[in-house]
Every structure is written in structure tokens, then in C-alpha cells.
C-alpha positions as CSV (number, residue, x, y, z in Angstrom):
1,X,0.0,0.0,0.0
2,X,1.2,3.6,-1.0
3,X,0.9,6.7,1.0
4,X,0.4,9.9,-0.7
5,X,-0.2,13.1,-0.3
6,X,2.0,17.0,0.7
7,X,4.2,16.2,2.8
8,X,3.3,12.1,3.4
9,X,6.1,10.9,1.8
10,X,4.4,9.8,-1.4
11,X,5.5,7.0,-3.2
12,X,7.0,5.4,-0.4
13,X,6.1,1.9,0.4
14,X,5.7,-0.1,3.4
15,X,8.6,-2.5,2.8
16,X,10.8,0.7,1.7
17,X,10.0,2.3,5.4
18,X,11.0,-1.2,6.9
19,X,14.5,-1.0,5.0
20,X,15.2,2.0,7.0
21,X,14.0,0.2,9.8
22,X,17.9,-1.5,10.6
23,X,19.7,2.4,10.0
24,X,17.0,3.9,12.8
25,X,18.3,0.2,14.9
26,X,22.1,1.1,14.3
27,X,21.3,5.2,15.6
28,X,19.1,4.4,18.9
29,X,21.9,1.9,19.5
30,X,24.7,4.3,18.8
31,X,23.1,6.8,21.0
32,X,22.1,4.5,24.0
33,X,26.0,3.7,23.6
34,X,27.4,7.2,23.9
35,X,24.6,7.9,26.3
36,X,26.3,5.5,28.6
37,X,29.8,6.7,28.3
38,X,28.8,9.7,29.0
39,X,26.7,9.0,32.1
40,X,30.0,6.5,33.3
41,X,32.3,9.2,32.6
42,X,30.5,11.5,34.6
43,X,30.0,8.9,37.4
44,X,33.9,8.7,38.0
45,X,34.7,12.4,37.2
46,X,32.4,12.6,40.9
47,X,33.4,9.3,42.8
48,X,35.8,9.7,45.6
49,X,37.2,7.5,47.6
50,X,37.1,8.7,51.3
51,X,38.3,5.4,53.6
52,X,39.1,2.4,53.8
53,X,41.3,0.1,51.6
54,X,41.1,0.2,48.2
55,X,41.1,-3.7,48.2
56,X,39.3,-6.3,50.4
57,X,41.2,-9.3,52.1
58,X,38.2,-11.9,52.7
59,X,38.0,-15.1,52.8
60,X,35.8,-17.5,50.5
61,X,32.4,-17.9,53.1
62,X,33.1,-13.9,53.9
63,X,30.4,-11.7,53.2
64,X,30.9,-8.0,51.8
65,X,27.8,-6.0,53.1
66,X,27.5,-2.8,50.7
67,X,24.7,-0.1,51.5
68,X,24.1,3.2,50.0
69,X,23.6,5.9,52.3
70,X,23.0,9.3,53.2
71,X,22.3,11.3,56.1
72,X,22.3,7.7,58.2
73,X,23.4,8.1,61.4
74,X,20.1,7.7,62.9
75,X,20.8,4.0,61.8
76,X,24.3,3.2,62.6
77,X,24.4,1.7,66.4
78,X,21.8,-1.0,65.6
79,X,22.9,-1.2,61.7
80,X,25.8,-2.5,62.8
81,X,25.4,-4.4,66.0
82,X,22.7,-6.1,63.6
83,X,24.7,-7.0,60.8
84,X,28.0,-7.9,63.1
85,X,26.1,-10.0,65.1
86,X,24.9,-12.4,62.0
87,X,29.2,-12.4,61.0
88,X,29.5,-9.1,58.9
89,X,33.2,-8.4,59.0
90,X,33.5,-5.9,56.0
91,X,31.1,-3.1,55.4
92,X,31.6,-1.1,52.1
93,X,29.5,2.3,52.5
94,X,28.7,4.2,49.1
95,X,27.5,7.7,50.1
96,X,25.2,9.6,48.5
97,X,26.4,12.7,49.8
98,X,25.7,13.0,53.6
99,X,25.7,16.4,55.5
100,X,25.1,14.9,59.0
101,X,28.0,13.0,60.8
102,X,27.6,9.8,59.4
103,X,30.9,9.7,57.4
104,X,32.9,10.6,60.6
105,X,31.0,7.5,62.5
106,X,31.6,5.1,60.0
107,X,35.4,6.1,60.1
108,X,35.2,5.4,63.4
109,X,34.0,1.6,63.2
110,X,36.4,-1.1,62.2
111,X,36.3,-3.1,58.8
112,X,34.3,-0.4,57.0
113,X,35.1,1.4,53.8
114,X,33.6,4.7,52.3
115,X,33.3,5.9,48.5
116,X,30.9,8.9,47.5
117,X,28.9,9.7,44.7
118,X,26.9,12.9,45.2
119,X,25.2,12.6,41.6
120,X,21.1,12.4,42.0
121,X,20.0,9.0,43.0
122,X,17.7,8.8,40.2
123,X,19.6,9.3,37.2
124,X,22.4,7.6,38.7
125,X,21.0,4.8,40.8
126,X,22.1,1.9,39.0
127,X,26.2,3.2,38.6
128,X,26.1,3.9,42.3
129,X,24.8,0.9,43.3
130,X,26.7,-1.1,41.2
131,X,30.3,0.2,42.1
132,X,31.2,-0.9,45.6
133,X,30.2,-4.8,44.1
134,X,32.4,-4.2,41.4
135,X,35.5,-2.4,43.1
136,X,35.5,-4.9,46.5
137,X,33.3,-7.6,46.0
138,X,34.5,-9.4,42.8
139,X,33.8,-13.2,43.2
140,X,32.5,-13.0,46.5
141,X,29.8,-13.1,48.3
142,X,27.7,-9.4,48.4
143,X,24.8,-8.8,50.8
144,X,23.0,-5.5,49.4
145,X,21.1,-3.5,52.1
146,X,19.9,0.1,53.0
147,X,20.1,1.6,56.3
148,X,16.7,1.0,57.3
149,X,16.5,-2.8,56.4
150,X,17.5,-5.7,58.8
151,X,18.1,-8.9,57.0
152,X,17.1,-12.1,58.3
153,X,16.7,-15.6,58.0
154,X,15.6,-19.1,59.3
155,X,18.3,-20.1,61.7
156,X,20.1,-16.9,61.7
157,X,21.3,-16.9,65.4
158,X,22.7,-20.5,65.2
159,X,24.0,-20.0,61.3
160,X,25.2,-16.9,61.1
161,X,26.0,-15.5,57.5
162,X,28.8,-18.0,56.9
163,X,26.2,-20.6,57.7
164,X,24.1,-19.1,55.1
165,X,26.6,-18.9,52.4
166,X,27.7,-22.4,52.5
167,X,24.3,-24.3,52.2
168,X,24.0,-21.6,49.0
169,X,27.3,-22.6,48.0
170,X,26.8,-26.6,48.4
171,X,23.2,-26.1,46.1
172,X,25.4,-24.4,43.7
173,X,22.9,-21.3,43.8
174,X,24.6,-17.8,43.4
175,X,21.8,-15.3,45.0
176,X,19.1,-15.3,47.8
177,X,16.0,-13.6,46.9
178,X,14.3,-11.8,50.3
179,X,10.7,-10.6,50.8
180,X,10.1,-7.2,52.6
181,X,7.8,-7.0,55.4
182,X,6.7,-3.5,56.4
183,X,7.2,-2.8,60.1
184,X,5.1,-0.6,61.7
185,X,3.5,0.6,65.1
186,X,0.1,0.6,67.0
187,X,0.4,4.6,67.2
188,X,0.1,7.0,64.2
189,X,3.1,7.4,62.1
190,X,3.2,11.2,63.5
191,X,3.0,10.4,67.2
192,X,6.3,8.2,66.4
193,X,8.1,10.0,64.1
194,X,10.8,11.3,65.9
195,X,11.4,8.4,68.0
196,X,15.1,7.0,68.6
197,X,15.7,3.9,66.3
198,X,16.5,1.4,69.1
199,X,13.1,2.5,70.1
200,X,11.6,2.0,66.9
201,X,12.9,-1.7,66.8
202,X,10.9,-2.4,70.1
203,X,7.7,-0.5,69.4
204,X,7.4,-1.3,65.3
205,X,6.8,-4.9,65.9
206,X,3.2,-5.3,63.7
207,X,3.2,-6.2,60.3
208,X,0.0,-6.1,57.2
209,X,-0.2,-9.1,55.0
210,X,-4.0,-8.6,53.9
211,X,-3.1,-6.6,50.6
212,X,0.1,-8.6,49.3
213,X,0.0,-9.1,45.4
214,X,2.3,-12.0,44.5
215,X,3.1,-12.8,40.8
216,X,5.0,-15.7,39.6
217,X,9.1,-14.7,39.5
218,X,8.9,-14.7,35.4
219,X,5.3,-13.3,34.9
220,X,6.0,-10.6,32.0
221,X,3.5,-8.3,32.9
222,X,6.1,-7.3,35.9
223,X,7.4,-3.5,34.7
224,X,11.1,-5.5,35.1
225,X,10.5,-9.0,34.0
226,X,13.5,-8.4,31.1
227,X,16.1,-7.8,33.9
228,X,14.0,-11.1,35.8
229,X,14.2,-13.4,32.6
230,X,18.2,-13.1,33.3
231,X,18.1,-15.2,36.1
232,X,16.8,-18.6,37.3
233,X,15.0,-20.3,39.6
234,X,15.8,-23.6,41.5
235,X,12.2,-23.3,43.2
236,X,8.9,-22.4,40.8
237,X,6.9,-21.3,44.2
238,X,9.6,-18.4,44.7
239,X,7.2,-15.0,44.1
240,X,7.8,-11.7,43.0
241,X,5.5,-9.5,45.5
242,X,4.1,-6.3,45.8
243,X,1.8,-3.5,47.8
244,X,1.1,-5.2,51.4
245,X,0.3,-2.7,53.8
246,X,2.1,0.5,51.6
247,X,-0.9,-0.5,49.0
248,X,-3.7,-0.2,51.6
249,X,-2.8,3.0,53.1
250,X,-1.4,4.8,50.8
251,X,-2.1,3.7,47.3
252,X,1.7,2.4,46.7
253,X,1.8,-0.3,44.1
254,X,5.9,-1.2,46.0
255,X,7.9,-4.2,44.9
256,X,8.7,-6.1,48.2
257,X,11.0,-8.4,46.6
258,X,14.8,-7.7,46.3
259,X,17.8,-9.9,45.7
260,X,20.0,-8.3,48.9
261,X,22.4,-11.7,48.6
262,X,24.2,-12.7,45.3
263,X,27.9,-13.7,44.5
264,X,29.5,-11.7,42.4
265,X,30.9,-13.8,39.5
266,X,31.8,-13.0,36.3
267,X,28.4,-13.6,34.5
268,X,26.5,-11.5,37.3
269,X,25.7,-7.7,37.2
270,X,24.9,-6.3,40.6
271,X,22.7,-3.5,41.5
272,X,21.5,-3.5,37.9
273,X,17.7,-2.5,39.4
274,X,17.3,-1.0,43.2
275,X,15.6,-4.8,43.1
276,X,17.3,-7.1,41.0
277,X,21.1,-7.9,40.0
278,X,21.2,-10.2,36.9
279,X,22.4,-13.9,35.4
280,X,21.9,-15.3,39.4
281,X,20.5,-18.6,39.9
282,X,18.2,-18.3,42.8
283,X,18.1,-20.5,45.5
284,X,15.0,-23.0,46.7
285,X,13.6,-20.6,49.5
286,X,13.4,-16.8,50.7
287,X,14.7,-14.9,53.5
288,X,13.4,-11.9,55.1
289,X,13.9,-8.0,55.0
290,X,12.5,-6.2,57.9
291,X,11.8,-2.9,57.0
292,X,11.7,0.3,58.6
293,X,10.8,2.6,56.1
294,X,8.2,4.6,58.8
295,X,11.0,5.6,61.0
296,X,12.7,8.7,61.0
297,X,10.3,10.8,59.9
298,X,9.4,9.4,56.4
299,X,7.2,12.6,55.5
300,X,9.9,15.0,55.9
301,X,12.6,12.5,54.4
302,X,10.8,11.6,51.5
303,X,9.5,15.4,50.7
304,X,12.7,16.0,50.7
305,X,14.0,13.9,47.9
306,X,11.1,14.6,45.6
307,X,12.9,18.2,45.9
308,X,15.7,16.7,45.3
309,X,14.0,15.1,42.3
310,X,16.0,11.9,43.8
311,X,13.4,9.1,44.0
312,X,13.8,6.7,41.6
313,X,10.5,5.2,42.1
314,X,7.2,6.8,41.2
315,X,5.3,5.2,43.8
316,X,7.7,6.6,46.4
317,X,6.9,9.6,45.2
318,X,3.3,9.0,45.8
319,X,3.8,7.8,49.2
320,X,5.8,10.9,49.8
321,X,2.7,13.6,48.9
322,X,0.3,11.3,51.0
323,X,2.5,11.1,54.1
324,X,3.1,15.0,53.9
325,X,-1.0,15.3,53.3
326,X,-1.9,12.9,55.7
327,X,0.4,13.0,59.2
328,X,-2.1,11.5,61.1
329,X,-1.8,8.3,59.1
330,X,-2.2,4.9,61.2
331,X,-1.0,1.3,59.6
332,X,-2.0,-0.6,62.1
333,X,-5.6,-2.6,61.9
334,X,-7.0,-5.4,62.6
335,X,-5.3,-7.2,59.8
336,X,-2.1,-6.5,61.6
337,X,-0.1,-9.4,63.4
338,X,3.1,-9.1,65.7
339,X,6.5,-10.0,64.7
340,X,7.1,-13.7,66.0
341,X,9.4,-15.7,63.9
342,X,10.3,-16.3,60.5
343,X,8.7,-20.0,60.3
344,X,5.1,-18.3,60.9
345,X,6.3,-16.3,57.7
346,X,6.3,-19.5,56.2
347,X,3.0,-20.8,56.9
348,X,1.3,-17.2,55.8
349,X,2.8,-17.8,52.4
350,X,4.6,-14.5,52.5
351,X,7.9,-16.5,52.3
352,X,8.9,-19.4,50.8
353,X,10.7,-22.8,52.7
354,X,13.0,-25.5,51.7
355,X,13.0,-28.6,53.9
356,X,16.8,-28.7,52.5
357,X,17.6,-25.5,54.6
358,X,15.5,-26.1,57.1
359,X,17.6,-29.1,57.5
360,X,20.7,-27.4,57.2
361,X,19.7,-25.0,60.3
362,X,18.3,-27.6,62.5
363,X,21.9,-30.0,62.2
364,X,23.4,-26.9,63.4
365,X,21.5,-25.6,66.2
366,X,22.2,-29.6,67.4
């Protein structure tokens, strides 16, 4: 069929606009190309390194914990006492450019190392994330986490991470994918939101499971199912999930499912998606993230980024404008349950179990 007509392009054909097709192909690919050396270029011209070795000594079962911050102090004493406590010996800090004192507190603690990239998290997100695997964590084991975020898992007190790694190791899996659960109080999110972390660990013990979404892992109707396809699954009940109690309140369509434990070999790329590091084979059950996004007074830190125009998320923006309209907000219902254990987890089918682990942590508890 022919097109005609001022200014239509008449006389040319269908096929002739498809024989152009491979020259537009070779430009959007040239550009997307240069586009990215420009955007890594500009990514080192800012990156500093600010402590620390420049090269990690670990050992094969050693875990490198890398976290993004900024403005974290709030978080430190139990971030670490956390983390150390499950056998976290090396903690590589990228910062985001923090004005209050946490660079001078992380100096302070042993093992740690510091880079910073002040570039806006949302343009840069996946460079920033990405480095600090790359630079100290080559071939080793990397346990991804943000400041407010404990990670946990069955047996974690008898196992420890090294206890972790090697049942990973001996199923030849290379990442661990964790489910979030929201932690919240019984008092509005107003009335607590200048409370003292080691507070908020005591008093944010409920959690909402009533408004979960869960989609299978390779479902393609999931906005990053391309960076998904990449990896594979030892376990087909292992879910991608979304909303829970951030859906309910506030209208936040949230991923709860990250990859925060992967080995970094050579076909792997870490930190690809705030969610997601690619070509990992995923191993037969889930941990848990325990997240304490409503600490710290969200409203004012989230208002603050979308300033910043530094969320990467959409839906974080969202959360942001209803927080700031809404103060008064309360998460807690009576859909809400108390923090117990990580087996009752199980049984809720928010995570997902392996009798193989659970094996693994009951030999070693004796």
C-alpha cells in the first residue's frame, strides 16, 4: 500500500520504510551507547574515595555488606550491632552525599570502607549501586542492604551468614531472593516519628499481610521482567511481590522483593535494578527483609528527595505527597499481626521454605 499526499512521503512503500527500519536500529543503538559513556564518565569524574582500603582481604564464606547511604546516622548503632552479630566483618559504604556526621561515625567503626557519589540518585542509581560490588566484591559473596532494612533468615542466630553462604554454596545457587515486610506501630506514624531507632525496633513490631499481590518470578507483565528473565529459579513457588500494607494506606503499588544476597561472579551484574542484579541462579527458598521505612520521619525524608528530584520510584513519590497530606496516618488494623518468627512467615505464604535448609539449620543448632 502507497501513502500519498503534501508532505506524506508519497510513493513510499511499506517494505521501503521497513529498509530504513535496521539504519534507525544502528542510531538508537549508537546513542544508548554514547549515552552510557557519557553517564559512566561523569559517574567517575564525581566518585571519591574517602576510607578504607582500596582492596578487600576476605575469605571464600566472607560476606561483603554494601549499602548506599545518606544522612544515616540515625541508623548506625543497631545497623551495625545487627549485621556484626549475624558475622559481617567488612562493610563497604557508598554515600550519596551525607551532610550529618555519618561519614565521621563510619570512620570510626572497624572493617568499613567509604566511597561517595553525590550525583542524584535517580539518574544515577544503578552506577552507584553497582560500584562498591564491582571495586570490592568481585567473586565474593555481596549482601545488598539500605540503612533502614534488617536482614534475616531461618536459623540466623545458630547459622550466622557463613552458615548461610555455605548451604548456598553446596546447592550451587549464586543469590538469595528476600521478601520485605513493612514494620510498623500501633500509634500513628506522627506520634512516632521522631522516636530514637532502638526504640523503633521495640515499638514497630506489627506487620500487614492482607493486601500482598504475589506474581510468579517470570510473569512478563512485571514493569522489570527483562532484567528477571536473566536469572533462574531452582524453586517455581519463589514469588515476585508487591503493595502489602504501603498499598492499603497509601495507594503504593511497592515491589517487596529484592535480591540483597548474590555472588558476584563473572556472568553477574549487581545492582543493575534497586531490586534485582542479573544472570543469578536463585536458591530454593526466601529470606526476610525487615523494613523500617516509617521511622525517621518518612514525610519529611521523602518530601525532601522529591525536591531533590532523587526518588527513583514513582510510587515513592506518591507515598511521599500522601505522608506530607496525611500525618495522622495509622498502619495498624486489625489485619495486623506481631512480629514472631520467621517460620510463621512461612505458613502465611509471604515466604517461601526448603525442607533442605531447614535441614541445614536444624543439624546446626544440634
Amino acid at each position: 500500500m502507497l501513502r500519498s499526499g503534501p508532505g506524506s512521503g508519497a510513493g513510499v512503500s511499506r517494505g521501503d520504510e521497513n529498509a530504513s527500519n535496521p539504519f534507525r536500529s544502528v542510531l538508537k543503538g549508537l546513542r544508548h551507547r554514547l549515552r552510557t559513556a557519557w553517564r559512566r564518565r561523569r559517574f567517575a569524574a564525581r566518585l571519591r574515595h574517602l576510607h578504607g582500603p582500596r582492596r578487600l582481604e576476605s575469605g571464600p564464606e566472607e560476606v561483603i555488606l554494601i549499602a548506599l547511604v545518606r544522612d544515616g546516622s540515625y541508623y548506625l548503632d543497631a545497623f551495625f550491632d545487627h549485621y556484626r552479630a549475624m558475622g559481617i566483618r567488612h562493610f563497604v559504604f557508598i554515600d550519596n552525599g551525607s551532610t550529618d556526621d555519618t561519614i565521621a561515625r563510619i570512620k570510626a567503626e572497624p572493617g568499613t570502607v567509604i566511597d561517595q557519589c553525590d550525583l542524584p540518585l535517580a539518574r544515577y542509581e544503578d552506577l552507584i549501586r553497582g560500584w562498591p560490588a564491582m571495586t570490592y566484591g568481585r567473586d565474593r559473596w555481596c549482601l545488598y542492604v539500605d540503612m533502614d532494612e534488617m536482614f534475616d533468615f531461618e536459623g540466623r542466630e545458630v547459622l550466622g551468614i557463613e552458615g548461610l553462604v555455605r548451604y548456598l554454596d553446596a546447592g550451587g545457587y549464586t543469590a538469595l531472593v528476600a521478601q520485605m515486610l513493612e514494620m510498623f506501630p500501633k500509634a500513628p506514624l506522627s506520634a512516632v516519628a521522631r522516636l530514637p531507632y532502638d526504640a523503633v525496633l521495640r515499638e514497630f513490631v506489627y506487620f500487614d499481610l492482607s493486601h500482598v499481590d504475589r506474581r510468579a518470578y517470570h510473569d512478563p507483565d512485571i514493569d522489570f521482567s527483562g532484567l528477571l528473565a536473566q536469572n533462574t529459579l531452582s524453586n517455581p513457588e519463589v514469588e515476585v511481590a508487591f503493595g502489602g500494607v504501603r498499598a492499603k494506606v497509601f495507594g503504593e503499588a511497592c515491589c517487596l522483593t529484592k535480591h540483597p544476597l548474590i555472588f558476584n561472579g563473572p556472568d553477574v551484574v549487581p545492582g543493575l535494578h534497586p531490586h534485582v542484579s542479573t544472570g543469578v541462579h536463585c536458591a530454593d527458598f526466601t529470606a526476610l527483609i525487615r523494613h523500617y521505612k516509617f521511622a525517621n520521619d518518612p514525610a519529611g525524608r521523602d518530601a525532601a528527595s522529591v525536591a531533590r528530584e532523587d526518588l527513583a520510584h514513582g510510587e515513592d513519590t506518591l507515598g511521599a505527597r500522601r505522608l506530607s497530606a496525611g500525618p495522622g496516618a495509622r498502619l495498624f488494623s486489625l489485619d495486623a499481626r506481631r512480629w514472631n518468627r520467621i517460620e510463621l512467615l512461612y505458613r502465611a505464604g509471604f515466604l517461601t521454605g526448603s525442607a533442605g535448609f531447614s535441614d541445614h539449620a536444624k543439624r546446626r543448632a544440634g
